[in-house]
N, C-alpha and C positions, 0 to 999 in steps of 0.2 A: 504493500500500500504506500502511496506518495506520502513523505512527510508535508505538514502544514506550516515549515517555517523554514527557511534559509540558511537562520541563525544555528539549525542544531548539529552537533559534529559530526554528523550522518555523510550531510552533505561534502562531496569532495570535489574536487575538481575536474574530474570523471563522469562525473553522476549524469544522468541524462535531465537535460531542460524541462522535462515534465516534472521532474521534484520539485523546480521553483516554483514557489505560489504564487498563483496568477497566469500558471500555461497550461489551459488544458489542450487539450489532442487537436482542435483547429488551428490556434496559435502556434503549437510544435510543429505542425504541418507546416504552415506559411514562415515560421524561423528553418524549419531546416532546407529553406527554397535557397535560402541565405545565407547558408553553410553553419546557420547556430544549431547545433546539435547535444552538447555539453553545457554545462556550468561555466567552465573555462572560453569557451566560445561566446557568451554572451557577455560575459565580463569584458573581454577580449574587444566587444563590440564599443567601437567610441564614436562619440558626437564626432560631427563634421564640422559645425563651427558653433559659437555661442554667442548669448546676446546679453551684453551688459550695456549700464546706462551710456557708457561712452561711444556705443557702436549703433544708437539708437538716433535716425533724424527726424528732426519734426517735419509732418508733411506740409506747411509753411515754409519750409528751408531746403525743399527737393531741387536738382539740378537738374536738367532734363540732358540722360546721357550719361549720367552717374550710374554705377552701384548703389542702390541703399536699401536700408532696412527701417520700415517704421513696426509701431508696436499702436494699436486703437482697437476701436470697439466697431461689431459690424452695427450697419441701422440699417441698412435693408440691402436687398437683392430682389435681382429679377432676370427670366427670360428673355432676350433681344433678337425679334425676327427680322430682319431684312431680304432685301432682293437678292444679296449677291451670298449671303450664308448668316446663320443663327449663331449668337453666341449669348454665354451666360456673364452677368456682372452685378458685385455685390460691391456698397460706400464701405466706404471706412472710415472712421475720424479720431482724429487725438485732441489734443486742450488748442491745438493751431489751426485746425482745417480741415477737410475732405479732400477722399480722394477716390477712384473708381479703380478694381481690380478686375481685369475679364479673362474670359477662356474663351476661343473658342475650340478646343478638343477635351473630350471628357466632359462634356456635358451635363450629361445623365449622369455620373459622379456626381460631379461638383456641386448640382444644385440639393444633395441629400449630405452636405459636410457641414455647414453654418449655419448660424439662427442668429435671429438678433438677440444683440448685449455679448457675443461671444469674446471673449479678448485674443485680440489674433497678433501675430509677426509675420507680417507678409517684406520678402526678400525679390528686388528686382531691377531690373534698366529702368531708371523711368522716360517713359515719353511724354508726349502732351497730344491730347485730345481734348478740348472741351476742359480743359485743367487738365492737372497730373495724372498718371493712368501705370499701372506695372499692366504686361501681356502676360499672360501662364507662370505666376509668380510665386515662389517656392513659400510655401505655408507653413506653419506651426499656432495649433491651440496654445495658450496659457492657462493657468491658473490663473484667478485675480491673485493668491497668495505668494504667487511666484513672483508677480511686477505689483509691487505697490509703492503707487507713487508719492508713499511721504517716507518711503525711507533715504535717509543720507547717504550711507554707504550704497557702490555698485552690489547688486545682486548678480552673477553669472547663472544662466540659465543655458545648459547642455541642448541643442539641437541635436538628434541623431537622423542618418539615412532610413530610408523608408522607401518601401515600393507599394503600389498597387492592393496587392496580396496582403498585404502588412495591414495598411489601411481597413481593410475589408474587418479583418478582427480588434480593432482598435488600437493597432499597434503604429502610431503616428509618434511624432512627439512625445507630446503629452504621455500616451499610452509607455512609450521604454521608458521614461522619465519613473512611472508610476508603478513598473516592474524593477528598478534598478533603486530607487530611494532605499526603500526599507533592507535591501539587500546590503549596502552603502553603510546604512545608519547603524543595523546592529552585525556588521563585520567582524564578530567573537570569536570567529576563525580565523587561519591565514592561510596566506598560499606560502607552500614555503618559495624562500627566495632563491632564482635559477641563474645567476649573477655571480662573480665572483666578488666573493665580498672584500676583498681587496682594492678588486675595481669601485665598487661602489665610495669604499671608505675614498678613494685616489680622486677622482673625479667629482667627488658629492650630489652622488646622483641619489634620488629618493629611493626608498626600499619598496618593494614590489605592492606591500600593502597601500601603504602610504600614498604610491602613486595610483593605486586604484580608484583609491576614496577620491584623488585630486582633481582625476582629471575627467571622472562622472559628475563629481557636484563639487568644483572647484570655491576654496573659499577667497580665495583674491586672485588675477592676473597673473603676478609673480608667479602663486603656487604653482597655477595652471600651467605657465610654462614648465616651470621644471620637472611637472610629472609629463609631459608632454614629450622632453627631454630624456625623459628617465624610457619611455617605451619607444621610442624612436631609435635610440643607443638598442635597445634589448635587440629589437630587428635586425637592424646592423652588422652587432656583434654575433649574432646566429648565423648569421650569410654570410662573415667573413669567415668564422672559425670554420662552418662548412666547406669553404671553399681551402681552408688551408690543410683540414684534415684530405681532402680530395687531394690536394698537390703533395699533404706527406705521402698520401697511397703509392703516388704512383712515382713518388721518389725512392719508395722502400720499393718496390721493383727492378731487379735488376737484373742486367743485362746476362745474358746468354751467352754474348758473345763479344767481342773485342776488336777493337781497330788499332793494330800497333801505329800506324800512323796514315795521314792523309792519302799516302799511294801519287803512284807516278798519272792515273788518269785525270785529276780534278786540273794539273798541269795542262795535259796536253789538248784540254776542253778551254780552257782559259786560253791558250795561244790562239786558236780556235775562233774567239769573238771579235767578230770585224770591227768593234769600235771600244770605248774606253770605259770603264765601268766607272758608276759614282763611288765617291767615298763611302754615301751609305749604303750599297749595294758589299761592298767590301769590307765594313763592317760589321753588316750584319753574316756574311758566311763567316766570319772570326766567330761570335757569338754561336752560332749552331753549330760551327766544326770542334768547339770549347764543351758544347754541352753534349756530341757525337764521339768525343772520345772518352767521355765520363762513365765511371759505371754503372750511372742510375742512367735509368730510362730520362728521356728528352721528350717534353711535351711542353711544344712551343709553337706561339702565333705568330705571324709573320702578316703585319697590317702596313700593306702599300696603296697609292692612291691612285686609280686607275692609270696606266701607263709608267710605272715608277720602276720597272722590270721586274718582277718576283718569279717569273719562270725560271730567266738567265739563275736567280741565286737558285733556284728551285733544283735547275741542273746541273749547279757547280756542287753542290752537297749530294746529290745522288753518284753523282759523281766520284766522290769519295767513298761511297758503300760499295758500288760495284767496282771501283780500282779494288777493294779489299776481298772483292769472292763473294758476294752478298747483293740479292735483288732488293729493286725499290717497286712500292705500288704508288703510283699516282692517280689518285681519281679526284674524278670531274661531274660536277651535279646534270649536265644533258651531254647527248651525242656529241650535238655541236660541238660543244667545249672543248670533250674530250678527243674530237677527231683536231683540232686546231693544236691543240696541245701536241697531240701526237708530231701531226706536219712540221712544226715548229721545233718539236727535241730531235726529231729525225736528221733533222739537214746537221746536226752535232754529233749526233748517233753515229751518226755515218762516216762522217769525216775519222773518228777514234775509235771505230771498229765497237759499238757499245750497239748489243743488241736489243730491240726496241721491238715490242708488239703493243697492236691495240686489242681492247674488248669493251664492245658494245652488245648491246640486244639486237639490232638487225640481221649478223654476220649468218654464214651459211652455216651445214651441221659440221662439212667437212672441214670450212677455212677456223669453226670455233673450236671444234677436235684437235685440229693441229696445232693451234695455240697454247689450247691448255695444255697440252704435253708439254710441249716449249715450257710452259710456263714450270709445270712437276718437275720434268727435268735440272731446271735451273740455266737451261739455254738462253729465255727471255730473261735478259735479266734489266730491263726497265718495261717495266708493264702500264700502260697508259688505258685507264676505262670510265666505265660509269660505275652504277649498283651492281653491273654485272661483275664486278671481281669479288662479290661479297655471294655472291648464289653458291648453293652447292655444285659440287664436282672443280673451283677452282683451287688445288690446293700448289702454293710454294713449296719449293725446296728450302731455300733459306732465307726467308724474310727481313729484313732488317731494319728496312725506313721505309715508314709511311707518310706520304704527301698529299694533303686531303685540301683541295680549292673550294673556295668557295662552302666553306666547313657549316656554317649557318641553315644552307638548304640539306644537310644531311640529318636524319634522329641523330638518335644517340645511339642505338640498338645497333644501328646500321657503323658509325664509325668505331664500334665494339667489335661488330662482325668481322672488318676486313683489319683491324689488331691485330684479333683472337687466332688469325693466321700468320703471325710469324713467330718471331722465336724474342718475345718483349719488343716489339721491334723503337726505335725510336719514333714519333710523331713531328709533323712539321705540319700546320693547318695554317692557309692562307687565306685573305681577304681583303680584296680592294674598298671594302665599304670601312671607312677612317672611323673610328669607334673615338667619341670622346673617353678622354680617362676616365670621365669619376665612372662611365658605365663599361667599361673596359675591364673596370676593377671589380665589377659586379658580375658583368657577363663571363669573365677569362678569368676571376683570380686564382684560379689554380692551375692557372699557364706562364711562364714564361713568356714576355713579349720583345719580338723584336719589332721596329720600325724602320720603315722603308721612307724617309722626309725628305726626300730630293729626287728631281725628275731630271734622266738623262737628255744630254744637250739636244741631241739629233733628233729626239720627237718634236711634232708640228706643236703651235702653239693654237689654243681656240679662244675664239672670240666669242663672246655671245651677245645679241641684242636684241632687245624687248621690243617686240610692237604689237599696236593692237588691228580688231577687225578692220579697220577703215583704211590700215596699209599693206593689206595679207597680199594683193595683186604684188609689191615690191617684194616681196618674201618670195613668192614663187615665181619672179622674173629670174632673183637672186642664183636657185635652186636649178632653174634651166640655163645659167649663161655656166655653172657649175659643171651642168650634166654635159652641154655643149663642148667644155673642156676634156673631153672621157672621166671626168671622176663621179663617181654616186651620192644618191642622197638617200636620207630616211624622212621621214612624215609619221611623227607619233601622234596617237591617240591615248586621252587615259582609259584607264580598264581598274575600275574601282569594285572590290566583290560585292559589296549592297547595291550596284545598280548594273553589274555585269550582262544583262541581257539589252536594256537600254545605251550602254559603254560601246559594247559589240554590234550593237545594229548601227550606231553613231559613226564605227569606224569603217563596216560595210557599205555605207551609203557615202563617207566622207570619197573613199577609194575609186567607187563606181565616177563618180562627181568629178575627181580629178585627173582619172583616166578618160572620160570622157572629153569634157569641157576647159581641161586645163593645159594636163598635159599628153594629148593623142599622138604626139610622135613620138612620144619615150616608150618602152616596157616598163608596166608599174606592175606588184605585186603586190598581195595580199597576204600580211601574217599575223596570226593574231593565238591567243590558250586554248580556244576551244577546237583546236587542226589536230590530225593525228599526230604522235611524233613523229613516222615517216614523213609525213605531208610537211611538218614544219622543218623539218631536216633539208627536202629536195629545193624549197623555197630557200633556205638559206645559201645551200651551195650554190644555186642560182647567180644568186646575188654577191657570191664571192667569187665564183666566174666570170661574171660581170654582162650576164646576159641579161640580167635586171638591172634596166638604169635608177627607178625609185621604189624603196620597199617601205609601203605603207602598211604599220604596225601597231599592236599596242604594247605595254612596257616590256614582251616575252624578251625584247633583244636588250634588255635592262644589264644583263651578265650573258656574256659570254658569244658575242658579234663582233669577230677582228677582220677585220678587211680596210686596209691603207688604201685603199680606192676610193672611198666612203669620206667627203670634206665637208657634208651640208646637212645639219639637221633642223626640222620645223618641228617643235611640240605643241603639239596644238593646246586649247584650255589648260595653259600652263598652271595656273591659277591652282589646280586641281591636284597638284605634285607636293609634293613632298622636296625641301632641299635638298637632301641625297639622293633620291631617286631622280632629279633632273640631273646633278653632279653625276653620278653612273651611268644617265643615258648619253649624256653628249662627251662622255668619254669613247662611247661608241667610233665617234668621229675624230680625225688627227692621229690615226695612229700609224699615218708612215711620216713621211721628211713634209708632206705639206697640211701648210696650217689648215686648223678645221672653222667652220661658223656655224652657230646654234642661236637659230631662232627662237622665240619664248615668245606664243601667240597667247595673248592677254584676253579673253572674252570677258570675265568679269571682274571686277578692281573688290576687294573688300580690305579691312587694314590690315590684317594678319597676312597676305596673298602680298598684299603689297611689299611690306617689312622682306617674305621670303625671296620675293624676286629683287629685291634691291640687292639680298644681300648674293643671289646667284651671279651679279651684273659684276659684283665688288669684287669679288675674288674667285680662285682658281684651287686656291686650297683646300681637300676635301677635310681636313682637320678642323680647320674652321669653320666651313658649311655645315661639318657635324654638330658643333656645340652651339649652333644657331638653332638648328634641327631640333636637337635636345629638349631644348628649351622653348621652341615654340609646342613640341608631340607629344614631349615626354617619355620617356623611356621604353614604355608598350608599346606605342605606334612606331616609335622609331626606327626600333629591331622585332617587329612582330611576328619576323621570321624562326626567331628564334624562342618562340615560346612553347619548345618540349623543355619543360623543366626550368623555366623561368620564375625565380621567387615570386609572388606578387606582394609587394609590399601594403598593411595594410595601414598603417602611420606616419613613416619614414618615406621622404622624398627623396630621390637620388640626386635630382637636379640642387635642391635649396638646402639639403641637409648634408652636402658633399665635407663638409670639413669634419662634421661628426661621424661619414663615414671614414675619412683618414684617421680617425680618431680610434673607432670599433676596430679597426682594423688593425692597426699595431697590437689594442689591447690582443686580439684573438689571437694574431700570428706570436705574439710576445708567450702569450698563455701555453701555445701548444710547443714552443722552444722548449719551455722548463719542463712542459710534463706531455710530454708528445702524444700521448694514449689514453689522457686524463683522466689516470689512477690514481692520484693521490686523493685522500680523504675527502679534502676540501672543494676537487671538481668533483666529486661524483656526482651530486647535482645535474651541474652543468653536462655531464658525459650523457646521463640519463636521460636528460631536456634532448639533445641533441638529437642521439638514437630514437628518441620516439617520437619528433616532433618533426624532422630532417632526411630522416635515413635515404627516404622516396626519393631526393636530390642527388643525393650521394651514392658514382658510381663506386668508391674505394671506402664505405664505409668499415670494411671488415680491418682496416686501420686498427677501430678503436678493439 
């Protein structure tokens, strides 16, 4: 039977949210929609912002254009029919004025949530109609006891998230307010604390209780940060030390095998390259050939910015494998890539007697037979593919370095798989998409990073210039006086997956339009996600042949489209992109000796669109374009690719809370120095927390 109180030592932190009083079986239903399923998960659950007197404006003092939040009483509402669509709208007023708040979605909600006299916190832009006005403006009931306006001191009143579902059972505001007080107020238990309490003592960070009470029904500002403070470090420090016990994992791995030294082939490859390597290109093979002769296992990123050469270093370290007796696997997330990659090591291959196979999924039964032998045997000894080197029947001989492009479009399972074939082998994972540090540190920290910061001389340089619909005729005069010259162009479309059907009819009819009406004496093609891969394969080679003069696409040629042919890009509805994803598409272009130019077709101005394309016009840096990115996406949209196994933070910002994550992060990496397996007494806690809270992230948990 459910206990009837909170307060009794029954309850643990385990216990299911049906013990707490006030959830029966509807409520638990709509909480576990929202991942609360425990004690600890509802606790867990914090306001999103709060309302003290000082965050409070009268609506006599609204700006129109602002953020604001007022706090009044409803006096009436009503139904609103027009010609052109219905909407619902209730006044509002405080000791200064009236205001109107409307919907028009949810309707039928909304008119069954207010009464008059009710005391509301309506949060919005204000506009002006007829006076001040919020559209669809985020709500919260009060108490009259919660805001009474003859007290002196600020009151802080906890807003929490809420959906729909929530709502339906009373779970708004008000309703977790009224679930969580009594919970708060007779708190006779504790949680114990998952913190080193050294840290705590070092730092003066609140203790776990303390910061619970604070920052559900904070009693001043001050406090409220610091417990704020206090579970924003907790996150942190969980995903740093996760990630350091991952990097001890696979440091405690060791090698199988030995490279007395670099070998006479990484030489005779280096004579080999017809032009002069950057300094960062040669410094970073110091760094991998440093961690290739070590005898822990190497498990290192290698972040360059499209054109910065990561293949050439890609070659010169494999290089060193196979001078030693020892195959390398390289793979590549599509065909294409992987057949480019192929071409490109071959013409080195060749020259130095270094045998090279590729393996894709098209190949015949006999030409894929014969390879895989090659490959058992250990004749192949640089093997160049896709997913297809991780299927069964591919088995090495001696495995030794693994070189994984474009690492982000692979799982994890999948970059396990083609490991789990060699003998520890070293890792080397590359990627031209420039990762700012603080998320670098979150996505990689239990990688080794090298940096690729400077682009060799003899690539083209690009230009890019904005315009909008009214000068697109000079855009694609541009594009034909280009194609006039023998070199190619692209024409991109965006292809956003919430409106992919609408994206893709956009670029079909853009294509048919421009082949017909624009440009009828060129070969234009058609590529886009929804084509087979054969299909999008013969299209590509096409156009690397150069029997397509324009290849009108959507972002599929984002990663992995080399053709030095290629000087003219138009993105259409640029507006629509992403900073990085424009920076990776017109890397597409300039990638032989002639400079490239990147149109940026502007159809709609909004401020955010604008700020991103100012900043694409400003620079060339994909470093830099990253930590604009960042900062405008935020961390999930930025790299959404990489969301197997990505934390989701539920307090802690990567972007705003970056110094406390350098912070978590010494402590954690410092913590597993002294006690690498955190056995001593005083982690056990922490080991425990970890193992049962983390493990799911962690591929090397058996560390601990």
């Amino acid at each position: 039977m459910p206990v009837t109180s909170v307060s009794k030592p029954s309850i643990k932190p385990d216990t299911p949210v049906t013990y707490v009083k006030g959830v029966g079986p509807k409520r638990a239903e709509a909480l576990a929609e929202i991942g609360i399923r425990t004690f600890t998960d509802l606790i867990y659950y914090f306001p999103r912002r709060y309302l003290d007197r000082s965050t409070i404006t009268k609506i006599s003092r609204l700006k129109v254009g602002e953020q604001a939040t007022i706090v009044g009483e409803v006096t009436t509402q009503r139904l609103v029919r027009t010609a052109r669509r219905s909407f619902y709208e209730i006044f509002i007023k405080d000791d200064s004025g009236l205001m109107s708040c409307i919907w028009f979605n949810g309707v039928k909600y909304i008119q069954n949530v207010f009464k008059a006299g009710d005391l509301v916190a309506m949060h919005s832009r204000v506009e002006f109609f007829n006076g001040p006005r919020f559209v669809h403006p985020d709500y919260d009931r009060l108490e009259t006891a919660e805001w009474d306006s003859t007290l002196h001191t600020a009151r802080i009143i906890p807003l929490y998230p809420t959906t729909a579902e929530l709502k339906k059972v009373a779970l708004d505001s008000r309703g977790f307010r009224r679930l969580l007080r009594p919970i708060v107020d007779k708190f006779e238990w504790a949680f114990d604390e998952i913190l080193p309490f050294q840290t705590i003592s070092r730092l003066k960070l609140l203790s776990i209780n303390e910061g619970f009470r604070q920052i559900h029904f904070p009693e001043t500002l001050e406090i409220l940060e610091k417990s704020q403070v206090r579970f924003k470090f907790e996150e942190l420090f969980y995903l740093e030390l996760m990630l350091g016990v991952k990097k001890a994992g696979i440091k405690a791995s060791r090698k199988t095998f030995q490279y007395p030294n670099a070998g006479s082939l990484i030489k005779q490859v280096y004579e080999k390259i017809p032009f002069a390597l950057t300094i960062a290109q040669k410094r970073v093979v110091h760094e991998i050939w440093d961690d290739m002769k070590s005898s822990e296992v190497m498990n290192r990123l290698l972040q360059g910015d499209v054109g910065s050469g990561k293949t050439i270093v890609a070659l010169l370290c494999a290089s060193i494998a196979i001078g030693n007796g020892f195959q390398v696997a390289f793979m590549a997330p599509t065909e294409i890539l992987a057949e480019q990659h192929y071409r490109n090591l071959k013409v080195f291959a060749d020259l130095v007697g270094i045998e090279i196979s590729v393996l894709i999924g098209g190949q015949k039964k006999t030409e894929r037979d014969e390879i895989l032998q090659s490959i058992q045997s250990g004749k192949a000894q640089l093997v160049v593919g896709t997913h297809a080197l991780i299927q069964e029947g591919v088995e090495f001989k001696n495995l030794s370095l693994v070189i994984i492009d474009e690492q982000h479009r692979f799982g994890v399972l999948q970059r396990g798989t083609l490991i789990g074939k060699g003998l520890n082998p070293d890792v080397l994972v590359m990627t031209a998409t420039p990762i700012p540090r603080t998320l670098s540190m979150t996505l990689y920290g239990d990688m080794d990073v090298s940096i690729l910061d400077e682009m060799p001389s003899q690539k083209g340089k690009i230009v890019t210039k904005l315009v909008n619909e009214d000068r697109i005729a000079e855009a694609y005069n541009l594009i034909r006086e280009q194609v006039k010259k023998r070199f190619q162009a692209y024409i991109v479309y965006p292809l956003i997956e919430e409106s992919e059907k609408i994206d893709l009819k956009a670029a079909t009819q853009g294509f048919e339009y421009l082949q017909r009406s624009v440009f009828s004496e060129f070969k234009l093609a058609l590529l886009h996600g929804g084509m087979s891969p054969a299909e999008k394969d013969d299209i590509m080679r096409q156009f690397i042949a150069g029997t397509v003069n324009i290849l009108v696409s959507t972002t599929v040629i984002e990663v992995g489209m080399d053709n030095p042919k290629a000087t003219v890009m138009l993105i259409e509805n640029a507006e629509r992109f992403g900073l990085t994803q424009i920076h990776q598409l017109r890397g597409r272009i300039g990638r032989g000796k002639t400079d490239g130019i990147c149109i940026l077709v502007e159809r709609k101005r909004t401020e955010i669109s604008q700020r991103r394309l100012q900043t694409i016009l400003s620079t060339t840096d994909g470093f830099e374009i990253s930590e604009e990115d960042l900062k405008l996406r935020g961390p999930g949209e930025f790299y959404g690719a990489r969301q197997h196994g990505f934390l989701k933070m539920k307090i802690a910002d990567l972007i705003t809370d970056k110094e406390l994550l350098k912070v978590a992060r010494s402590e954690a990496f410092d913590l597993l120095k002294s006690d690498p397996h955190l056995r001593k007494q005083e982690n056990i806690r922490v080991r425990n927390h970890l193992l049962t809270n983390y493990s799911e992230y962690m591929d090397f948990v058996n560390i601990l």
